[in-house]
Every structure is written in structure tokens, then in C-alpha cells.
Residue, then its C-alpha position, 0 to 999 in steps of 0.5 A: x344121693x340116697x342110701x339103697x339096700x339090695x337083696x340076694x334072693x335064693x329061687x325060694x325067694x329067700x334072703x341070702x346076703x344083704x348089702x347097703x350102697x348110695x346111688x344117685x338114682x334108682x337107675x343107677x342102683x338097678x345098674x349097680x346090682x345088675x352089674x354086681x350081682x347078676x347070677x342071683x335075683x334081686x330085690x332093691x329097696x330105699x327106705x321102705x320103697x320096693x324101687x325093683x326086683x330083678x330076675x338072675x340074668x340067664x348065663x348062656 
């Protein structure tokens, strides 16, 4: 298990919140934010490791 940290991003790529998980993977914490998050755009890291950034999911 590692210790992730994700990223809420404004749409000036701008930090909003930050927040600490473990996660087994680096699929399951992708999982985690989209689930969690999905209105905002995303940046997840582990160490010093950009593991993904992930666009705000469009709402229909």
C-alpha cells in the first residue's frame, strides 16, 4: 500500500484542496479520485511521482 496525495484543480490549474489516501495501486487511487472527485480536474502524486492528471468528467 503507498500513500497518495490528490490535487483539485481550478480551470486555472490552480490548487484548490488537497487531500492524503493510501491505495493499493496507482489504479485503485485513479479510481478513488474519479469516484470521489469527479467535478473537478485532478493531479495524483505518490512521492515525488506524477502517477495522473485527470480532466473534470463532463456532467450531461
Amino acid at each position: 500500500m503507498a500513500t497518495y496525495q490528490l490535487f483539485c484543480l481550478d480551470q486555472s490549474n490552480h490548487i484548490t484542496a488537497r487531500y492524503d489516501f493510501d491505495a493499493d495501486d496507482d489504479g485503485a487511487a485513479i479510481a478513488f479520485a474519479k469516484s470521489r472527485f469527479p467535478e473537478s480536474a485532478c493531479e495524483i502524486w505518490e512521492l515525488g511521482r506524477r502517477v495522473a492528471l485527470l480532466p473534470a468528467q463532463q456532467t450531461a
